[in-house]
Structures are given as C-alpha cells and as structure tokens.
KEKE-3310 file (N, C-alpha, C; in steps of 0.2 Angstrom, whole numbers, plus 5000, padded with zeros to 4 digits):
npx = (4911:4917:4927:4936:4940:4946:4956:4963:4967:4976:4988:4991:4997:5003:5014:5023:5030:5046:5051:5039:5033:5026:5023:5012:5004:5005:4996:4983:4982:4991:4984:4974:4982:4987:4976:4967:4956:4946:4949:4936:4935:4923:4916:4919:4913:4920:4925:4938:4955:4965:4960:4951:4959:4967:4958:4962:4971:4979:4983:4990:5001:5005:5016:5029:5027:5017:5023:5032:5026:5023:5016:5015:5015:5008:5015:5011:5005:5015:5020:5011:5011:5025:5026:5016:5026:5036:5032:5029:5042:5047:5038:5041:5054:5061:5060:5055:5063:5075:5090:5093:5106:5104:5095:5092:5095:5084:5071:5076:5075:5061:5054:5057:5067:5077:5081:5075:5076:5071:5062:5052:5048:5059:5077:5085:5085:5082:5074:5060:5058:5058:5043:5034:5019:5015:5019:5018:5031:5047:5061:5079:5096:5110:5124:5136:5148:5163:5154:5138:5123:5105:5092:5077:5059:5045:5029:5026:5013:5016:5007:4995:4992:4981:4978:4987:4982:4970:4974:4981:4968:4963:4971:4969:4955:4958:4964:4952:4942:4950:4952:4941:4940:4944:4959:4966:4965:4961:4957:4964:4956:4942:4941:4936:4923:4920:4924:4915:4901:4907:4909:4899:4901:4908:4925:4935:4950:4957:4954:4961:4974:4978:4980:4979:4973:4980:4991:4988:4988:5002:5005:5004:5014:5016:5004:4997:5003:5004:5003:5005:4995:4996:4988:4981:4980:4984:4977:4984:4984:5001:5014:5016:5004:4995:4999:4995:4981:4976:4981:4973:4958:4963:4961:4948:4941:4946:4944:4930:4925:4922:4931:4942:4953:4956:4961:4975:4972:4958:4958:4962:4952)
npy = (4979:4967:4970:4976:4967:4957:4967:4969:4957:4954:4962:4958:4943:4948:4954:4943:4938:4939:4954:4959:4956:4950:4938:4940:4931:4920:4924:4920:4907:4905:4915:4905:4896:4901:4907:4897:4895:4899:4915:4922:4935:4939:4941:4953:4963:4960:4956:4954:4948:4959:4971:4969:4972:4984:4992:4996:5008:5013:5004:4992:4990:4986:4981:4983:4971:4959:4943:4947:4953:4961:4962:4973:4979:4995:5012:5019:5009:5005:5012:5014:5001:5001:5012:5006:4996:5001:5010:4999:4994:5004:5004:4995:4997:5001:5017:5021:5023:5023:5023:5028:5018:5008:5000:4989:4979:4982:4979:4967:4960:4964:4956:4945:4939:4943:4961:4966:4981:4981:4976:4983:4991:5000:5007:5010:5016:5029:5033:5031:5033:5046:5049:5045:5050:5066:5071:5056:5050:5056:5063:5068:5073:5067:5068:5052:5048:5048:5049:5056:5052:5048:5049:5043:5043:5041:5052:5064:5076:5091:5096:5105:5117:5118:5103:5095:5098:5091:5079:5076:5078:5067:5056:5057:5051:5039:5030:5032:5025:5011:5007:5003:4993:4972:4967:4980:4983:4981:4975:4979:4980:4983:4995:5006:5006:5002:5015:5024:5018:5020:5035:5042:5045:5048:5043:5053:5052:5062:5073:5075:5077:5068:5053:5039:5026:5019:5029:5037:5031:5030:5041:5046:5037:5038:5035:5023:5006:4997:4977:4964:4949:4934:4932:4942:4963:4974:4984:4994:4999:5008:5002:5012:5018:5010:5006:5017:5020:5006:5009:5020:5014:5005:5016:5019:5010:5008:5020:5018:5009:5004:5003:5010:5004:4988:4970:4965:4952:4953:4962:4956:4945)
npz = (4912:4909:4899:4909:4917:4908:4903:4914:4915:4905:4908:4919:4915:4904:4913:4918:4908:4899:4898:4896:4887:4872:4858:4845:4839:4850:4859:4859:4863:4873:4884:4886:4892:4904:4910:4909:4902:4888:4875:4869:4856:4853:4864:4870:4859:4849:4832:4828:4834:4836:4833:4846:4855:4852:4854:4867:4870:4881:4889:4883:4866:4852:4843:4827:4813:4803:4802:4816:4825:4840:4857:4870:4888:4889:4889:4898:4906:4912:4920:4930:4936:4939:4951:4959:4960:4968:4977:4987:4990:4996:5007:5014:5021:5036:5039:5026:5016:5005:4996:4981:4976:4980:4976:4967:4977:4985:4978:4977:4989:4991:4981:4978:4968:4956:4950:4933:4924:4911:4909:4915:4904:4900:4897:4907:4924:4928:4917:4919:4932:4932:4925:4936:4944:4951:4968:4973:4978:4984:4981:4986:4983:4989:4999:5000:5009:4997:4984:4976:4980:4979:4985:4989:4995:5004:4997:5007:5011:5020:5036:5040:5053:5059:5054:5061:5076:5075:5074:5085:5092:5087:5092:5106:5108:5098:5111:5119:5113:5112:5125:5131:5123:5119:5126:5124:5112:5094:5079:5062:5051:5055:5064:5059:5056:5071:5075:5070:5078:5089:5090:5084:5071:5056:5052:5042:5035:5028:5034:5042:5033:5027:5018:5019:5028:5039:5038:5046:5058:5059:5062:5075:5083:5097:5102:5098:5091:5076:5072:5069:5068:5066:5051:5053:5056:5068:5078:5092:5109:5113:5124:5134:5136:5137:5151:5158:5154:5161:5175:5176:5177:5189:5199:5197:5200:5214:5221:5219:5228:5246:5256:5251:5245:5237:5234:5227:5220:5218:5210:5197:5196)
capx = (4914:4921:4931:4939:4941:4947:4962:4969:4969:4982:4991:4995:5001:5009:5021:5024:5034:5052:5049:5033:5034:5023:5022:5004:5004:5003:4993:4976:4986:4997:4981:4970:4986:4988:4971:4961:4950:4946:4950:4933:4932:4913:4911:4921:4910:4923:4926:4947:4957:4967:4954:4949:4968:4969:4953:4966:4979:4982:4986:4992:5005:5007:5024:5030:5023:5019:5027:5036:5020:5022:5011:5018:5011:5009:5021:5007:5003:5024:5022:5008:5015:5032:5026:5017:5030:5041:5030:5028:5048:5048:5033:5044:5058:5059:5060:5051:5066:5081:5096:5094:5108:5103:5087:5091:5097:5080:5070:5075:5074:5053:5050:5060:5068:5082:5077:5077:5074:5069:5051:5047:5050:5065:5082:5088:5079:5080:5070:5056:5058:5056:5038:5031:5015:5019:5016:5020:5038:5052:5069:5084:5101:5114:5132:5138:5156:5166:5150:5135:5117:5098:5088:5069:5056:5037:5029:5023:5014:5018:5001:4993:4991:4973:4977:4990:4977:4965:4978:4981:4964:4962:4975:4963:4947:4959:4961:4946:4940:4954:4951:4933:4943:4949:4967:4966:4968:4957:4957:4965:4949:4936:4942:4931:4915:4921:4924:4908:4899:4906:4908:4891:4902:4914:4933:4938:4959:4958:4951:4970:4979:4981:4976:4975:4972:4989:4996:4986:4990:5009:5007:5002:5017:5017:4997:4995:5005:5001:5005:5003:4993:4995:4985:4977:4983:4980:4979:4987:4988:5007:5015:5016:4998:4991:5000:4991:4973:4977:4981:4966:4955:4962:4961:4943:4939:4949:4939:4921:4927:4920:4936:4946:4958:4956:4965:4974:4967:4950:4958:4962:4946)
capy = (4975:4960:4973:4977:4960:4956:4970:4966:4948:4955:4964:4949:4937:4949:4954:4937:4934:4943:4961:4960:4955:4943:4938:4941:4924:4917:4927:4916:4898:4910:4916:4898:4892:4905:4908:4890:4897:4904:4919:4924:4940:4941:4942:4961:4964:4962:4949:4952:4951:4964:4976:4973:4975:4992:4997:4997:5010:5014:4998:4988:4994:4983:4984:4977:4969:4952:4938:4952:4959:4959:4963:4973:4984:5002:5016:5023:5004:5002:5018:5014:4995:5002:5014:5001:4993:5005:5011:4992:4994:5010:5004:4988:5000:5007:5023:5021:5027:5021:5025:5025:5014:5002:5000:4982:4976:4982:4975:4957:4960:4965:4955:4938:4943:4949:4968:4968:4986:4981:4972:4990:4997:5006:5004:5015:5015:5036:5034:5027:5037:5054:5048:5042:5057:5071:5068:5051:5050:5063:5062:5072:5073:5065:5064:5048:5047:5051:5050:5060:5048:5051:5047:5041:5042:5041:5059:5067:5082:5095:5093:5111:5119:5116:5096:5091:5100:5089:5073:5076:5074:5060:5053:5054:5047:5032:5028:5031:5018:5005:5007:4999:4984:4968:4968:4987:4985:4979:4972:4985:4983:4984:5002:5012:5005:5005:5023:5027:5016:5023:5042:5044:5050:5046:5044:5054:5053:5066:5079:5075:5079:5059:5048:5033:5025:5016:5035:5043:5030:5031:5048:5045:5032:5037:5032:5015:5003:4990:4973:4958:4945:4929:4936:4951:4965:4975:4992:4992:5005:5006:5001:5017:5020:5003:5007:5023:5017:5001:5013:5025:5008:5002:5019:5021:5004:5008:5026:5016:5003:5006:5003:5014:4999:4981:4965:4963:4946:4954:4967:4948:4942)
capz = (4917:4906:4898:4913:4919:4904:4904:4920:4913:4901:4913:4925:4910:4903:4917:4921:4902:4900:4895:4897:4878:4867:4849:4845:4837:4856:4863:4862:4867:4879:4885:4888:4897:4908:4913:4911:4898:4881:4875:4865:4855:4853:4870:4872:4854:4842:4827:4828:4840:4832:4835:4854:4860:4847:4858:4874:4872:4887:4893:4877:4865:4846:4837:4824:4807:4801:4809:4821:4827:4845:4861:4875:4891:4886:4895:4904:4910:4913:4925:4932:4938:4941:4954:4964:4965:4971:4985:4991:4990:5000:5013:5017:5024:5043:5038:5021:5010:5003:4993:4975:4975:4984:4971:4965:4983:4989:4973:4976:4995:4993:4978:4979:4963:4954:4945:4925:4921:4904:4912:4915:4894:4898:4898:4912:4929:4928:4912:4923:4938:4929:4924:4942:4947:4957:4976:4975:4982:4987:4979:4987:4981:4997:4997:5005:5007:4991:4980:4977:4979:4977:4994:4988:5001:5002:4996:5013:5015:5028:5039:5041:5061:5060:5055:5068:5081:5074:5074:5093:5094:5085:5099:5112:5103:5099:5117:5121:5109:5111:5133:5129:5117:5122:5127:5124:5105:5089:5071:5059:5048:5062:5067:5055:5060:5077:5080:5069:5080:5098:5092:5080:5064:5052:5053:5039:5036:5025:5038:5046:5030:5028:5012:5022:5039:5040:5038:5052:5063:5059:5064:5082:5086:5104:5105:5094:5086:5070:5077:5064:5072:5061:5044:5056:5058:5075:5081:5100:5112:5114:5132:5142:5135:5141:5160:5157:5155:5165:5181:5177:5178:5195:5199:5199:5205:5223:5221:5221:5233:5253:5259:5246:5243:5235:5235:5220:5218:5217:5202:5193:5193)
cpx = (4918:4926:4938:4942:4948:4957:4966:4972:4975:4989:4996:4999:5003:5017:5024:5030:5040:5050:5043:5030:5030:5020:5015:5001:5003:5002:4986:4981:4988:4991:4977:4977:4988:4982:4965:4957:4952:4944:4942:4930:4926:4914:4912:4917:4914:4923:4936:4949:4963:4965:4953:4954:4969:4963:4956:4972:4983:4985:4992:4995:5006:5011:5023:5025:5021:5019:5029:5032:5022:5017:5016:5014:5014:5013:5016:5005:5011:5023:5018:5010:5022:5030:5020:5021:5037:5038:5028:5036:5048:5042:5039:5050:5057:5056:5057:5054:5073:5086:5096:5100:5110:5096:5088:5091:5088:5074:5069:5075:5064:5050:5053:5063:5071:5078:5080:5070:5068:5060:5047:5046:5053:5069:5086:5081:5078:5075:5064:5053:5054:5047:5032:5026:5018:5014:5017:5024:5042:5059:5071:5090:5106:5120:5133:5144:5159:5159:5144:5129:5112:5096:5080:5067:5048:5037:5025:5020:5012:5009:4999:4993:4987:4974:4983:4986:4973:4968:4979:4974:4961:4964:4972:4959:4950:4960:4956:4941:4943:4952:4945:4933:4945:4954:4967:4968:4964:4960:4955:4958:4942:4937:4939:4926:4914:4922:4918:4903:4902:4905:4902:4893:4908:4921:4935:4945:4960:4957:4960:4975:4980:4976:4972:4975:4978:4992:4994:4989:4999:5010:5005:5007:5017:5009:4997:5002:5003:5007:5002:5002:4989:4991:4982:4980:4980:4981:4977:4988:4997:5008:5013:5007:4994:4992:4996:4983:4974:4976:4977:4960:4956:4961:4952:4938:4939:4944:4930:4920:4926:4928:4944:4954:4956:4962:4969:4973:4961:4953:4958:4957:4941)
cpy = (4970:4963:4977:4973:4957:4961:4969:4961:4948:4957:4962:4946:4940:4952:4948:4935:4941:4948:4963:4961:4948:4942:4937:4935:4920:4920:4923:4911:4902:4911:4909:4896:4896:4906:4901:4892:4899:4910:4921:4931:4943:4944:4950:4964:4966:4957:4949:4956:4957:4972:4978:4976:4982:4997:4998:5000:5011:5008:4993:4991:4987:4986:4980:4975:4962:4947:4943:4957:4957:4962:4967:4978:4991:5006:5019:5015:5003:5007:5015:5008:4995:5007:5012:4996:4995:5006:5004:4991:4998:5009:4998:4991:5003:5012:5023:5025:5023:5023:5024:5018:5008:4996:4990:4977:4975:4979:4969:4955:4959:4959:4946:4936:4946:4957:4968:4972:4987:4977:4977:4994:5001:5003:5006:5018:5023:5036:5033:5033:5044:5054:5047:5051:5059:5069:5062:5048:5057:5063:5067:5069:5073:5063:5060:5047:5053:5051:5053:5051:5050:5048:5047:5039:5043:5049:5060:5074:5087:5095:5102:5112:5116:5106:5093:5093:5093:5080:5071:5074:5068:5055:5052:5050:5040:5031:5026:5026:5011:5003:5002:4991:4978:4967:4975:4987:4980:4978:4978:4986:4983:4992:5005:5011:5004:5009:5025:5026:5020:5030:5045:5047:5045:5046:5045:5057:5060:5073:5079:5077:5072:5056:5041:5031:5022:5024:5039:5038:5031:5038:5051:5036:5032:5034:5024:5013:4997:4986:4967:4951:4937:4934:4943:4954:4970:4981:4990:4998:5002:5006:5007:5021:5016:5006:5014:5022:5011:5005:5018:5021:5006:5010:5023:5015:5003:5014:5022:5009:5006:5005:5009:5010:4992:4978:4966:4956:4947:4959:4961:4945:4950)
cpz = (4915:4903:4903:4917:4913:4903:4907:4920:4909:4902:4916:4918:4908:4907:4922:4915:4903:4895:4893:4890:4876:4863:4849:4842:4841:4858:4863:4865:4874:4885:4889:4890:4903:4913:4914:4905:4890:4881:4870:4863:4855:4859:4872:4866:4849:4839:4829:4836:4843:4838:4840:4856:4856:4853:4868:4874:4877:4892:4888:4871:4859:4843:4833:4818:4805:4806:4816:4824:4835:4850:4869:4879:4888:4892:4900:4911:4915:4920:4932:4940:4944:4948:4961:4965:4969:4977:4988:4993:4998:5007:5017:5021:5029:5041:5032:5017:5009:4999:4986:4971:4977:4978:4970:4971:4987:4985:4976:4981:4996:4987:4976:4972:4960:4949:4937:4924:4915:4904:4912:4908:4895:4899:4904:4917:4930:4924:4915:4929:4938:4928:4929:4945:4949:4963:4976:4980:4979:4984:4982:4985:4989:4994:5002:5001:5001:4986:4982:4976:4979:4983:4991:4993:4997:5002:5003:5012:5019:5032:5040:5050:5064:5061:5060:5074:5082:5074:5080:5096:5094:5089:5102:5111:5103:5104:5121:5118:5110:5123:5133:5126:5123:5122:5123:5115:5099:5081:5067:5056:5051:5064:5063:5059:5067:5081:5076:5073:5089:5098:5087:5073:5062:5053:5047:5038:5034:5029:5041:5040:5027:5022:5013:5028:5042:5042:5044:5060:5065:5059:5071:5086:5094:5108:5105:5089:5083:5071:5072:5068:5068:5053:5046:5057:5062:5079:5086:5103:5112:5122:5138:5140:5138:5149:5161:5160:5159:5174:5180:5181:5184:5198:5203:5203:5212:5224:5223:5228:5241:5257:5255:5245:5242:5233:5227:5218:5217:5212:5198:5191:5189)
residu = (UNK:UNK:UNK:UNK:UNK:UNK:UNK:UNK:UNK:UNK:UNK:UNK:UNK:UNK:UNK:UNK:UNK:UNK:UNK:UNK:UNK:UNK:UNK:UNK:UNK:UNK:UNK:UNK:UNK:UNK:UNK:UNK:UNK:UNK:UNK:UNK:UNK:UNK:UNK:UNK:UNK:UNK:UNK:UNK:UNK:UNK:UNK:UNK:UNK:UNK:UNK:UNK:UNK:UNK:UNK:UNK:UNK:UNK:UNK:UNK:UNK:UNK:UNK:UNK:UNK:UNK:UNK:UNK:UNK:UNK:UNK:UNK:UNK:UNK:UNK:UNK:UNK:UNK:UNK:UNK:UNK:UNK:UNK:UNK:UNK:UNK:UNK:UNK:UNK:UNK:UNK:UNK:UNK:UNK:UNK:UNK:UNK:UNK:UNK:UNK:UNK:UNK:UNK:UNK:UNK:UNK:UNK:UNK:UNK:UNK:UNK:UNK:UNK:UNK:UNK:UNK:UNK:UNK:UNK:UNK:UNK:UNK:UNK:UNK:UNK:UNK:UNK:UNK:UNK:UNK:UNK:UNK:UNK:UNK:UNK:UNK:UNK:UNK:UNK:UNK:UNK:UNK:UNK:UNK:UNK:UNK:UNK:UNK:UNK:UNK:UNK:UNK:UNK:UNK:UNK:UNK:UNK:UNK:UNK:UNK:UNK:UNK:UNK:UNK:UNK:UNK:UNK:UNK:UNK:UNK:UNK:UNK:UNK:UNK:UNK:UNK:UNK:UNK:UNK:UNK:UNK:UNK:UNK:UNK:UNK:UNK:UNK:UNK:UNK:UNK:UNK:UNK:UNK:UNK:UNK:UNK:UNK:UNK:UNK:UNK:UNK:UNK:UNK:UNK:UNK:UNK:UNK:UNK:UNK:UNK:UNK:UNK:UNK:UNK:UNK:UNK:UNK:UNK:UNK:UNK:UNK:UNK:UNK:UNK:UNK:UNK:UNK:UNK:UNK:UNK:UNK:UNK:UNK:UNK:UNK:UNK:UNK:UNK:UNK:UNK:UNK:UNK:UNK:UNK:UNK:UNK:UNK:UNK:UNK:UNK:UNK:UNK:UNK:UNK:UNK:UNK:UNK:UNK:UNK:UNK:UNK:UNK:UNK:UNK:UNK:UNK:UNK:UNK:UNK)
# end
C-alpha cells in the first residue's frame, strides 16, 4: 500500500517539472517541498534511494551518470498519462472527436495550458499516438479542403442485436425509475443503487455492450439527459419524456376521480 502511495507521489511531482525531468540530486528536497514531508527509504524497505526507484520500472526511468543522473517517468508511465489525457480532451468535445490538427488548440482549451510534446518523452505527438492500447480511440484519415487530416474519436464498439434490444429496454426501466423521483430525475451517483433497489438486481453496463454508465446513458439521448447541478450531476428524463409521464399521471388521476375531470388547481396541489 505505502508503495503505491508512494509511486503515484512520484508521478504527480514529476509531471509538474518540464519534461517531466529531475536531477536525482533533488529529488529528496524536490520531494519534502512538494509534498510537506520526508522522503524515508526504510519505510519501502530499502537503505538507498537508488534501489527503491530501480525497484519501479515501469513507472521510473534513470539516465545518465554522476552528476547527470537524472530521474524521469518511464514510457509505459508517459502512455499511460498521455492517454488520459487525451480521452479528457476527446470527452470535452460535442461529438467527442477532433481533428488531429486541432490537437494543441484543443490541449490548452481542456487543460488551461499550452501543449509541450516533450512532457510526454517524445518529440513528435505521432511518436506517442502509435503507443496509445487498442480500443481506446479511433483514428481516420479526412481530407479537409486542400489537405489530407486524421479525425481522432473515442473507441466505440458496434453494440451486438441482442445488446441494443437489451438498451431499449434499459430505456424503459429508466423511466420507470426517474417517474417515481423527484422532479423526474436523480443524482448521477445514486442511480445504481436506485435501480438495484426498485428492480431487485443489478445494473450491469457491460450486459449493453457499455464500459461505463455515462456511456449507456449517452446511448439513450431521446430517454435522459446529464445536467450539471452545481458539483452534481443528474440524470433527467428529457422534455418530451417528462410531458410523456406527466400526461400519463394526470391521466390516471382524471381516470380515478368520480367525476372523470379535475380542477387544475386540484392537480397543483
């Protein structure tokens, strides 16, 4: 656990310094001003500190000799980094894609920040690109205008027969959950345990083809939409889904009423 606490520590401070580069001679002080504290090797069970950071390749990356020993993140760390923050890039877009040569514009657009390549250990943002897992994101080759451009989107994919069946019905289920809420809509993270609790089972995405719960609902935009409510956020029937359920409700009310019409001052209260 302290080792892992301990890495991510390294992680953060170092993609805060330029090129996420730092002489190994300031790495404890670098350390205790960054974090409030002292760096102590005992406690990951080593004597140098050498050693512990040798014991982290896959995050931690030691060049250099001497004086010129430096400290940088390793390229699995670099990919790792660089492809969250690409898909923070690519969520932040209507459409969740953009135009590779947009890439810098859209960068200092999501991260308040001009883009230096060289943060991520390469020189060249294809060098990078090529690296990023499969299924992550989509690249296609686009001619705009006179030049040819690359089109980067989220990876999507294709939903089987069985799981859009099974997404349609998800559609209903959420109505029939949000019809029961107040103001026909609930707190993003309250919806698990509030369709476990209405319909006796689990809401598993994955049964829809879907990784996350963001994703399934973005695949029922004519049902619900997420609605940022100060720091909440709030899955909503959408409008012609509210008048929907709203005129089913007066609906049945005029149905159980001895006169088979009420006031609408009596639907108000």
């Amino acid at each position: 656990g302290q080792l892992i606490t301990f890495t991510r520590e390294i992680v953060d401070m170092l993609k805060t310094l330029p090129g996420c580069k730092l002489a190994f001679y300031k790495f404890i002080p670098r350390y205790h001003h960054h974090f409030g504290k002292q760096c102590r090797v005992a406690d990951y069970g080593y004597t140098k500190l050498k050693d512990l950071l040798e014991s982290l390749p896959h995050v931690i990356q030691i060049i250099g000799e001497g004086a010129k020993t430096f400290i940088t993140l390793a390229h699995k760390a670099q990919v790792r980094r660089f492809t969250n923050d690409l898909l923070k890039m690519l969520k932040n877009q209507p459409e969740k894609q953009f135009l590779l040569s947009s890439f810098s514009l859209v960068f200092e657009k999501t991260f308040f920040k001009p883009l230096s390549i060289y943060d991520y250990g390469v020189c060249h943002l294809t060098d990078i690109l090529t690296d990023i897992p499969e299924n992550t994101i989509f690249t296609e080759d686009v001619n705009e205008a006179t030049k040819s451009d690359t089109m980067i989107s989220v990876f999507r994919r294709d939903q089987t027969q069985e799981e859009v069946m099974r997404t349609r019905g998800f559609a209903k289920e959420v109505v029939e959950l949000l019809r029961h809420s107040p103001d026909l809509s609930i707190c993003f993270n309250k919806f698990i345990p509030a369709y476990h609790q209405h319909f006796g089972r689990q809401c598993r995405v994955g049964s829809y083809g879907m990784t996350k719960l963001i994703e399934l609902f973005e695949a029922i935009p004519d049902t619900v939409e997420i609605r940022e409510d100060g720091e909440e956020r709030m899955v909503q029937l959408t409008k012609d889904k509210m008048i929907w359920v709203v005129g089913e409700q007066v609906e049945c009310v005029v149905k159980t009423s001895r006169a088979r019409c009420v006031a609408l001052v009596e639907l108000e209260e």
